[in-house]
Backbone as JSON Lines, residues from 0, in Angstrom:
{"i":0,"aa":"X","n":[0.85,-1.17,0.0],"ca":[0.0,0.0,0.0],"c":[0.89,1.22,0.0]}
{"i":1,"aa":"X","n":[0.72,2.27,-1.0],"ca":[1.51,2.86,-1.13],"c":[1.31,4.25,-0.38]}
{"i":2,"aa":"X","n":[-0.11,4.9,0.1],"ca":[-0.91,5.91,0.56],"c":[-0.65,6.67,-0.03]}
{"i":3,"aa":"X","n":[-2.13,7.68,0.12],"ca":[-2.07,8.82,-0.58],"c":[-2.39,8.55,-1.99]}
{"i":4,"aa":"X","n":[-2.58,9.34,-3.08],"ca":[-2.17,9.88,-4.35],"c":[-3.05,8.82,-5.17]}
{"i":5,"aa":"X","n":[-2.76,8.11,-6.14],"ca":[-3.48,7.22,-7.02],"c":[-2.52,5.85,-7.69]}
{"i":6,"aa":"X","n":[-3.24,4.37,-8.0],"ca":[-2.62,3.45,-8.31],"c":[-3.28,3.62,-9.84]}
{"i":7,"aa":"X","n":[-2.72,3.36,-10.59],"ca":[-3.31,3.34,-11.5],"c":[-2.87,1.9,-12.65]}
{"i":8,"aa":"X","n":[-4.1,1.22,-12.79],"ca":[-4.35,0.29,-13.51],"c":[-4.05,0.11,-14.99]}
{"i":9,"aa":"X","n":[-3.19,-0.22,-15.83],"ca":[-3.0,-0.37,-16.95],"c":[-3.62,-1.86,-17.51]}
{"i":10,"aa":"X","n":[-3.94,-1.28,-19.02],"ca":[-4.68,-2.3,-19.97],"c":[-3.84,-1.98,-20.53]}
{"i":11,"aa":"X","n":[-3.38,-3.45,-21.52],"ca":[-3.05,-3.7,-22.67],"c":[-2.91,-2.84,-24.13]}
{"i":12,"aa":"X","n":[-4.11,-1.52,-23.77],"ca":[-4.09,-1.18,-25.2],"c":[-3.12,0.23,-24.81]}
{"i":13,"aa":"X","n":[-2.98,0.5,-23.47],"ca":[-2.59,1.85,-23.36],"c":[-0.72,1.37,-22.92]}
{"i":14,"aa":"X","n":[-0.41,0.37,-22.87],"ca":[0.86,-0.15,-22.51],"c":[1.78,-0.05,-24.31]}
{"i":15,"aa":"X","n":[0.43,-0.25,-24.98],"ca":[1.08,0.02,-26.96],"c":[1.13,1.33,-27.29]}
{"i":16,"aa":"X","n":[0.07,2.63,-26.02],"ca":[0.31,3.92,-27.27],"c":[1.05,4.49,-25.92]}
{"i":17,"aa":"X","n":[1.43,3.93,-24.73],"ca":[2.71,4.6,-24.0],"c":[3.87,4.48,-24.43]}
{"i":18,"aa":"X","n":[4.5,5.51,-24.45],"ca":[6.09,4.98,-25.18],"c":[6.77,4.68,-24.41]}
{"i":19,"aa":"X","n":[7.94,4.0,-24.91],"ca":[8.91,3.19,-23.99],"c":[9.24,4.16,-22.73]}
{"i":20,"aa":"X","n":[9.79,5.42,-23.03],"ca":[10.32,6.14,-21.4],"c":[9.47,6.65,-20.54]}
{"i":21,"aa":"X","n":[8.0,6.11,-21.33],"ca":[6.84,6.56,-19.79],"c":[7.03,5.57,-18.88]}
{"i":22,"aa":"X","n":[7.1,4.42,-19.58],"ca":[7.22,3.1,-18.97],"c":[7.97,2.43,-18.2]}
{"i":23,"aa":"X","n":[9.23,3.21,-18.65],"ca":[10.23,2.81,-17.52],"c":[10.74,3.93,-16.88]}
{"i":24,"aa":"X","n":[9.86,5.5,-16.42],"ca":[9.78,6.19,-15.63],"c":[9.8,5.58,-14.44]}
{"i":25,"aa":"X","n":[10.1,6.8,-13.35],"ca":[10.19,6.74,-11.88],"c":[8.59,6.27,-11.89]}
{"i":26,"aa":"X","n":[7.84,7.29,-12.09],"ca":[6.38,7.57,-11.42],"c":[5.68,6.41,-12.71]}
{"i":27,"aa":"X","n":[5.75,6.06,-13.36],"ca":[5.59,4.42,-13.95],"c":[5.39,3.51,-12.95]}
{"i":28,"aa":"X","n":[6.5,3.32,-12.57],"ca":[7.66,1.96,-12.08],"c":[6.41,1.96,-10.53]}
{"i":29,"aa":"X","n":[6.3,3.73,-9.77],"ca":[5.95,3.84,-8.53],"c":[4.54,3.49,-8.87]}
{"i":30,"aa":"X","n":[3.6,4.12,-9.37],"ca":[2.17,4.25,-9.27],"c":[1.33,3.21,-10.02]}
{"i":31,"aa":"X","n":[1.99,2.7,-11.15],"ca":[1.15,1.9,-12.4],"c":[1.01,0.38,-11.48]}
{"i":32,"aa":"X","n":[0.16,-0.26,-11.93],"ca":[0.58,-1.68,-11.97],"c":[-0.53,-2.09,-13.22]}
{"i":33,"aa":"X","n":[0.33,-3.48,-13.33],"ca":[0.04,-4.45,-14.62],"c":[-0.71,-5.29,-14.29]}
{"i":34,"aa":"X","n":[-1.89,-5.78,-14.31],"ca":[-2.69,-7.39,-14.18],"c":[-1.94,-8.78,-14.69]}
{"i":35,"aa":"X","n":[-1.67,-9.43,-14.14],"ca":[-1.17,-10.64,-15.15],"c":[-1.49,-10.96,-16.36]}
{"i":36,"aa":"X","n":[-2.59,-10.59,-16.53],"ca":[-3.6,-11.13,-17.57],"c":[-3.18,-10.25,-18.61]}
{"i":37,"aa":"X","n":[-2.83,-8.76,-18.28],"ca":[-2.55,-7.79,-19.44],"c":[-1.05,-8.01,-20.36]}
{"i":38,"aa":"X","n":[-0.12,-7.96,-19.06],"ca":[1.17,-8.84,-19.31],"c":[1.1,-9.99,-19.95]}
{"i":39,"aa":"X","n":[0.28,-11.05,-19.9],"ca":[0.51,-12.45,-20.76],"c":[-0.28,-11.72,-22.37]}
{"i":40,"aa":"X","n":[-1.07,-10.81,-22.28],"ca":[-0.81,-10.05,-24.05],"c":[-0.07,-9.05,-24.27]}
{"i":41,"aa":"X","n":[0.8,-9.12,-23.48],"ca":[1.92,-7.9,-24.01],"c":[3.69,-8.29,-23.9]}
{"i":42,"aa":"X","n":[3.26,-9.72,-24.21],"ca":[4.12,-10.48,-23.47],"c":[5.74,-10.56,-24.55]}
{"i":43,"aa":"X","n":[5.26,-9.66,-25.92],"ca":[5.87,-9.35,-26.98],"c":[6.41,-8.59,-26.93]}
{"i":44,"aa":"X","n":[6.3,-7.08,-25.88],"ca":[6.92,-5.53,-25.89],"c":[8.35,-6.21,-25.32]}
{"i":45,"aa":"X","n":[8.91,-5.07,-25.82],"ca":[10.74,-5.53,-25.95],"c":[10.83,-4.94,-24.5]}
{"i":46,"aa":"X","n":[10.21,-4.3,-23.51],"ca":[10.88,-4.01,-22.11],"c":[9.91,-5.22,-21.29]}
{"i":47,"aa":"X","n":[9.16,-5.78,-21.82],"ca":[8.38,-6.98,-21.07],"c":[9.12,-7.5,-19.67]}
{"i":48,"aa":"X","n":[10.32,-7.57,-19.63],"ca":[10.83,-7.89,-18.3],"c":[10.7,-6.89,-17.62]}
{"i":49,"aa":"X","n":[10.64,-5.57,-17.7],"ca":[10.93,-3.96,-16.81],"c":[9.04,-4.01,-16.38]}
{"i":50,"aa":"X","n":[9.02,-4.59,-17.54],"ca":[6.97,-4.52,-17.05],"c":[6.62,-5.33,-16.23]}
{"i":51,"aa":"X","n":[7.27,-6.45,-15.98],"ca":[6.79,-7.87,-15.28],"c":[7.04,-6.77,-13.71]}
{"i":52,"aa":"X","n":[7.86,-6.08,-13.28],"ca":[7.78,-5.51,-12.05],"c":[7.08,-5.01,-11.42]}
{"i":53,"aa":"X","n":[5.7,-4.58,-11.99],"ca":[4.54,-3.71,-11.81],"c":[3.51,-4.7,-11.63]}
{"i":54,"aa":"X","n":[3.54,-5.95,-12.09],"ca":[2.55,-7.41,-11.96],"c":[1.47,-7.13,-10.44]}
{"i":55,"aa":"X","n":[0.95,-6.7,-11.51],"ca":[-0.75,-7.17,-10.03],"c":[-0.67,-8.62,-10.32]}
{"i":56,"aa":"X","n":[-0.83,-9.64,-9.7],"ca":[-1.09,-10.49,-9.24],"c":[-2.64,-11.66,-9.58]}
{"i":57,"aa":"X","n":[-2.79,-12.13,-10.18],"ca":[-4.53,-12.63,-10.67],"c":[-4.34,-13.51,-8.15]}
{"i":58,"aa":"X","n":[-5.24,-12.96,-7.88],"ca":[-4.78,-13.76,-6.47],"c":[-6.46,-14.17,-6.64]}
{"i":59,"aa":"X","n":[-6.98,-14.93,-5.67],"ca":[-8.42,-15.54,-5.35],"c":[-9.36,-14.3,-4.85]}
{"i":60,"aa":"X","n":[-8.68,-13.1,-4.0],"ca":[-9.8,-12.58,-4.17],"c":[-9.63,-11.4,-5.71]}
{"i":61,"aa":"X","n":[-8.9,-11.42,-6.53],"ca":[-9.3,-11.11,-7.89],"c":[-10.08,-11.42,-8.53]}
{"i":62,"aa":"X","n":[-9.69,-12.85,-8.71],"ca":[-10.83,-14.0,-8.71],"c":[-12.17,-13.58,-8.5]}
{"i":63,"aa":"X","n":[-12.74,-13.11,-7.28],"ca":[-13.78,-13.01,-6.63],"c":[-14.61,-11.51,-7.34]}
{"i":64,"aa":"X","n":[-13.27,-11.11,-7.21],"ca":[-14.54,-9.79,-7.86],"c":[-14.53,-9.91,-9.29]}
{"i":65,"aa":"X","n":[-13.4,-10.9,-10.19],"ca":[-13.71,-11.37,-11.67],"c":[-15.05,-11.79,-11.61]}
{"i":66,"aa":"X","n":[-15.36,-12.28,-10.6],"ca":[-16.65,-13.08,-10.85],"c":[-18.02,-12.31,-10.86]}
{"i":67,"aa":"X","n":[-17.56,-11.07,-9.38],"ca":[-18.63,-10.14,-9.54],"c":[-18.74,-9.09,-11.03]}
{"i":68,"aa":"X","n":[-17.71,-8.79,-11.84],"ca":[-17.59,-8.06,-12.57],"c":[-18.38,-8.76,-13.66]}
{"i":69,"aa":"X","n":[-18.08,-10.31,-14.12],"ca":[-18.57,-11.24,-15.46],"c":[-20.13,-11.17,-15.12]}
{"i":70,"aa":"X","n":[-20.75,-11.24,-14.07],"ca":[-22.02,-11.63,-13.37],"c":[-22.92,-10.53,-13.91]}
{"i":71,"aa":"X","n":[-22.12,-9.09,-14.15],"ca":[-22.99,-8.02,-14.65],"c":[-23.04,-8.02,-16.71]}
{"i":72,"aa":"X","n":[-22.55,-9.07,-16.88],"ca":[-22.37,-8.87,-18.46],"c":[-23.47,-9.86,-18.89]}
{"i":73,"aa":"X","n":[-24.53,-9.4,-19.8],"ca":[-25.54,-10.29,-20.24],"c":[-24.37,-11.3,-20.88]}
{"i":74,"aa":"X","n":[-24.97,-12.59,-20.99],"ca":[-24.69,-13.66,-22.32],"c":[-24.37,-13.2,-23.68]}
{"i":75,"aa":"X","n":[-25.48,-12.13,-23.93],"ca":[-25.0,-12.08,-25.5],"c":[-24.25,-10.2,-25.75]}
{"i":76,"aa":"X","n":[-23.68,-10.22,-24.78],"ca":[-22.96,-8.75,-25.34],"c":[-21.6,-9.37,-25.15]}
{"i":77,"aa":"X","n":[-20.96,-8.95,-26.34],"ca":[-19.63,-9.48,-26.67],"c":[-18.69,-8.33,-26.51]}
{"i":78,"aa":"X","n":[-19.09,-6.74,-26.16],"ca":[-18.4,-6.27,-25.95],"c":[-17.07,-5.68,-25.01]}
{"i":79,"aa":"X","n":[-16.93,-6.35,-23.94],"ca":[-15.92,-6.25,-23.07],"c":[-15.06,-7.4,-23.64]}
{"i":80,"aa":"X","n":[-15.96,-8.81,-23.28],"ca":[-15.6,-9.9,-23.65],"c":[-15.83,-10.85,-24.99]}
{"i":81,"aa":"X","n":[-14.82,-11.42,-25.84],"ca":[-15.96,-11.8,-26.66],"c":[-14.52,-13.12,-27.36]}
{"i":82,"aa":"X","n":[-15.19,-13.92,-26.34],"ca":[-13.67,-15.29,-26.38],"c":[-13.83,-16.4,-28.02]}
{"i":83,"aa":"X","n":[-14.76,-15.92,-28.57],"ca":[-14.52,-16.85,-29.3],"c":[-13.99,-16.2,-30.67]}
{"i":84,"aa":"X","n":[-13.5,-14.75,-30.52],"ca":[-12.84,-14.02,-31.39],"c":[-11.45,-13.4,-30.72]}
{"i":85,"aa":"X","n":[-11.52,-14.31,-29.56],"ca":[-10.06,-13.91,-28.94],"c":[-9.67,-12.48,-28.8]}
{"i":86,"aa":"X","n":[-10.68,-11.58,-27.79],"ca":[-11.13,-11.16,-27.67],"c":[-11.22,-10.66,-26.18]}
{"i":87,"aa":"X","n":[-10.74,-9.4,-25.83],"ca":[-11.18,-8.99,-24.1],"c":[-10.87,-9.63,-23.33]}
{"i":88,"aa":"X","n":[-9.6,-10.69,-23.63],"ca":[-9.57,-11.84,-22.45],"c":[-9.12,-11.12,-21.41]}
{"i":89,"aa":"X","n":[-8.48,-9.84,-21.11],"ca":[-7.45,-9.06,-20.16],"c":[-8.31,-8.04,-19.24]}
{"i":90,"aa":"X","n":[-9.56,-7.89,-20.35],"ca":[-10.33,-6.54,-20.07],"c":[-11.03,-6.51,-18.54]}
{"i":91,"aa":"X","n":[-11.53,-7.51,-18.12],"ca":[-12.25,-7.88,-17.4],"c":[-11.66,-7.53,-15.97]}
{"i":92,"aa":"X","n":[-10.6,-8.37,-16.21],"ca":[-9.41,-8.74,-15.29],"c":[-8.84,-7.02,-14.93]}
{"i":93,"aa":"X","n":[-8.43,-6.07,-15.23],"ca":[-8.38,-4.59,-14.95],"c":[-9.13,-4.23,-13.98]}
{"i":94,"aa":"X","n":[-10.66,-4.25,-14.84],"ca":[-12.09,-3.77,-13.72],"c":[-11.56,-4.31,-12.6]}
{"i":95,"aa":"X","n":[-11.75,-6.2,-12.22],"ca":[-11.48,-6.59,-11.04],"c":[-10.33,-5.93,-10.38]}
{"i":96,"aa":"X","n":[-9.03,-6.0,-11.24],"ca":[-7.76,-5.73,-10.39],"c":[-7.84,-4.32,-9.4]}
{"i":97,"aa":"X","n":[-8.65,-3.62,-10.57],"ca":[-8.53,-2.08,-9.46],"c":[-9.73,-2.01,-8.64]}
{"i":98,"aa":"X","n":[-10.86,-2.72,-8.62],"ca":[-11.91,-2.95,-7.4],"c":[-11.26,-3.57,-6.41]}
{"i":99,"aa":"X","n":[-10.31,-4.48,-6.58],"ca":[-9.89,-5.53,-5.69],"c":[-8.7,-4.38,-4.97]}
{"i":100,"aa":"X","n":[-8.1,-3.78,-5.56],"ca":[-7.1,-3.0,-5.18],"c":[-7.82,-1.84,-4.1]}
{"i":101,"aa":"X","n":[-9.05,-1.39,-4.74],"ca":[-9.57,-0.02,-3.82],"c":[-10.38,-0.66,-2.69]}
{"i":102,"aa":"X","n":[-10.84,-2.32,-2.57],"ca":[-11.24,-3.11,-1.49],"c":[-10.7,-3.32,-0.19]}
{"i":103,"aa":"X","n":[-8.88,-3.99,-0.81],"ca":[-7.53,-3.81,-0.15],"c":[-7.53,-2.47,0.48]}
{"i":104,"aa":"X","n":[-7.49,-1.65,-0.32],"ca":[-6.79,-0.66,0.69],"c":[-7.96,0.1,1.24]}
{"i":105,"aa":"X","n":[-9.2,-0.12,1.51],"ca":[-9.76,0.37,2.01],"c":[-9.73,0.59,3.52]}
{"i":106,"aa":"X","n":[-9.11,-0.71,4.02],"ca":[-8.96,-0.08,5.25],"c":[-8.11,1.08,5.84]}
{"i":107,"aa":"X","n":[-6.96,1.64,4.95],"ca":[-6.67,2.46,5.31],"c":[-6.93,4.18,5.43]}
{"i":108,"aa":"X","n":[-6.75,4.72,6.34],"ca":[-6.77,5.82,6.15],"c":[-6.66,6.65,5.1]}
{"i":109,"aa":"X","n":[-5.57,6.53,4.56],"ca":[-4.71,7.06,3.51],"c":[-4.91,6.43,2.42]}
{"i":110,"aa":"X","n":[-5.81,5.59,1.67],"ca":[-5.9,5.11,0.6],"c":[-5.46,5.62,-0.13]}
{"i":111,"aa":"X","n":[-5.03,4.88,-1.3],"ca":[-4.99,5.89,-2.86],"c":[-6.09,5.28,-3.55]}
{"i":112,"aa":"X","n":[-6.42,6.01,-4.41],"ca":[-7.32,6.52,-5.47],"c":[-6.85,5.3,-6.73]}
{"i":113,"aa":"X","n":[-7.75,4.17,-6.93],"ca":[-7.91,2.99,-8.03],"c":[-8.01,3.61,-9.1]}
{"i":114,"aa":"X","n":[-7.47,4.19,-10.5],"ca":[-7.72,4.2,-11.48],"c":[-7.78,3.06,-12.43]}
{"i":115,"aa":"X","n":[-8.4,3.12,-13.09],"ca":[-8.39,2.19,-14.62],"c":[-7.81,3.26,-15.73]}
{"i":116,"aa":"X","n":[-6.87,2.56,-16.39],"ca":[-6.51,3.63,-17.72],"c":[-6.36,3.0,-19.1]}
{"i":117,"aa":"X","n":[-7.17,3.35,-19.58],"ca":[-7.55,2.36,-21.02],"c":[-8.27,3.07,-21.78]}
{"i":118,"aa":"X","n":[-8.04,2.93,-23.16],"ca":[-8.58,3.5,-23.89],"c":[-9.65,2.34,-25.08]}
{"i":119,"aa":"X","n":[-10.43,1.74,-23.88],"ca":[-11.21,0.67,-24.31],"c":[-12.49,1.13,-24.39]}
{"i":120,"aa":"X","n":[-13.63,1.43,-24.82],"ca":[-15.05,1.98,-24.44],"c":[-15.36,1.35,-23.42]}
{"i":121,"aa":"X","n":[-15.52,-0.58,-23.81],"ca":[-16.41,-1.25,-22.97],"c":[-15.81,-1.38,-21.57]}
{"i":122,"aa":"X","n":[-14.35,-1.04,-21.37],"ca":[-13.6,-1.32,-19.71],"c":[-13.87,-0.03,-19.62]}
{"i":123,"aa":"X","n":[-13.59,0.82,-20.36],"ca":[-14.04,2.41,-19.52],"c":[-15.98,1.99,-18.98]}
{"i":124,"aa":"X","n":[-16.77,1.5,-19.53],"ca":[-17.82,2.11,-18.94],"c":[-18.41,0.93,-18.09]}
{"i":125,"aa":"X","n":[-17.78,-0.34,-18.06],"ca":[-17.87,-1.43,-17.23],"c":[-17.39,-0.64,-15.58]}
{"i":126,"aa":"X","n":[-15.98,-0.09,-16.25],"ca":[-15.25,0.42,-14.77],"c":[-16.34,1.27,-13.99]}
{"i":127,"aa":"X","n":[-16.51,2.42,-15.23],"ca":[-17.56,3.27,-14.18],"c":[-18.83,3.07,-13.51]}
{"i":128,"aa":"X","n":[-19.25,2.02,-14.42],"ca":[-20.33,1.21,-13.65],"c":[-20.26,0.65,-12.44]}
{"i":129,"aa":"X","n":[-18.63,0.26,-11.84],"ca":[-18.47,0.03,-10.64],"c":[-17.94,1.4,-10.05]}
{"i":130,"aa":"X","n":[-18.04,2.61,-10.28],"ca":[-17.81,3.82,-9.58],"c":[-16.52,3.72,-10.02]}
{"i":131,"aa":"X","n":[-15.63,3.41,-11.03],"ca":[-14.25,3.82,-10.71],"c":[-13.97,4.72,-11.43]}
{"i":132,"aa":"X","n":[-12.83,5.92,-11.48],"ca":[-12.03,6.78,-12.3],"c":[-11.31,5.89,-13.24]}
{"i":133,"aa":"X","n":[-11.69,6.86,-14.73],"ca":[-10.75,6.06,-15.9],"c":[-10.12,7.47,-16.16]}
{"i":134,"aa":"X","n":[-9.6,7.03,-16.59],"ca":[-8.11,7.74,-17.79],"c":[-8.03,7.25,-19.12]}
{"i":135,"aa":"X","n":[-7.51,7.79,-20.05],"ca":[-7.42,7.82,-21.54],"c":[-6.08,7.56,-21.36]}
{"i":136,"aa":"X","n":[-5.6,7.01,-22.21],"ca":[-3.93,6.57,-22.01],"c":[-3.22,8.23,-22.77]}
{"i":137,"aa":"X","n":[-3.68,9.09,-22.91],"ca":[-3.5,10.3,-23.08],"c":[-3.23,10.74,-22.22]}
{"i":138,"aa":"X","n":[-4.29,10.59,-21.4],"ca":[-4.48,11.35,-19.75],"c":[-3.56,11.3,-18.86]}
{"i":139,"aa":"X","n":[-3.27,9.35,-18.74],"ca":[-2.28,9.29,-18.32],"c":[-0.6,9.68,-18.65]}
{"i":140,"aa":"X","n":[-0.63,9.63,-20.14],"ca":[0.71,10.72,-20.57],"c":[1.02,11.61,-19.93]}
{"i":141,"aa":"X","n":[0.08,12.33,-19.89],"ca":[0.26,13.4,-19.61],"c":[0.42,13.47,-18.08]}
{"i":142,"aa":"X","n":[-0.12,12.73,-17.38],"ca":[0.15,12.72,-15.31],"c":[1.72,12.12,-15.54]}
{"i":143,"aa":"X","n":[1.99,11.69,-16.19],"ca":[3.54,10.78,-16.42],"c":[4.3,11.85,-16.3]}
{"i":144,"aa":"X","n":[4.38,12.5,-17.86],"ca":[4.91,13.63,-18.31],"c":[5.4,14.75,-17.11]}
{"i":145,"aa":"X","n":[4.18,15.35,-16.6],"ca":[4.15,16.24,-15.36],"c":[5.19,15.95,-14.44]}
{"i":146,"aa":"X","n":[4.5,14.9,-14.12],"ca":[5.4,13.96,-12.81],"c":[7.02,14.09,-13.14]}
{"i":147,"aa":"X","n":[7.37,13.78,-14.04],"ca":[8.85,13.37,-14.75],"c":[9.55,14.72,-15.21]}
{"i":148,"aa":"X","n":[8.63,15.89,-14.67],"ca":[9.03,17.19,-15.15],"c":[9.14,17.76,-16.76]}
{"i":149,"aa":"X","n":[8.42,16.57,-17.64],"ca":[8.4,16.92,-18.89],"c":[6.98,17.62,-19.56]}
């Protein structure tokens, strides 16, 4: 638990339009973390080892709120998820990671602030459906940028 300030959740699609020196920034390295699930599709980017350091964890209670998160998706909307076009397998797994993350640290005082940052429609409005803050992988550039004095 890091207190204070914000964790912020990376997807898959915003780990392709961050460029390499956001990524292996200070305030990267400190604030971001990765889902496992996002990492096993990004498992191709040439700093993939510098990324494996940021690994959220898939743990059982991830698990748990994967389950609460899938539970709100009718059967036939394929848009978050849609496995038989190989498809959203990561997306899901985000929502949970940063519910599970703002669950965790709820007991503290000092929480930080769960973002999701993706520039996905259906994880942006899945997320907010569970109350969370998203970011545009723009957005987040730009909190990078700041941070890094650029």
């Amino acid at each position: 638990m890091k207190g204070f300030g914000q964790r912020y959740v990376i997807d898959t699609n915003v780990l392709g339009q961050l460029r390499r020196h956001r990524r292996a920034s200070a305030f990267f390295r400190e604030n971001a973390v990765i889902p496992s699930e996002v990492l096993r599709e990004a498992q191709g980017f040439p700093d993939i080892d510098a990324l494996r350091k940021n690994r959220l964890p898939t743990t059982p209670k991830v698990l748990n709120w994967l389950v609460t998160v899938m539970a709100t998706i009718p059967a036939a909307d394929t848009n978050l998820v849609n496995l038989y076009a190989n498809l959203g397998g990561a997306d899901p797994f985000v929502v949970a990671c940063a519910l599970n993350g703002q669950d965790v640290d709820s007991v503290y005082l000092d929480a930080p602030e769960w973002i999701v940052v993706t520039g996905d429609a259906a994880v942006r409005d899945k997320a907010e459906e569970f109350g969370l803050k998203v970011f545009s992988s723009g957005e987040f550039a730009a909190i990078v940028d700041s941070a890094e004095g650029g």
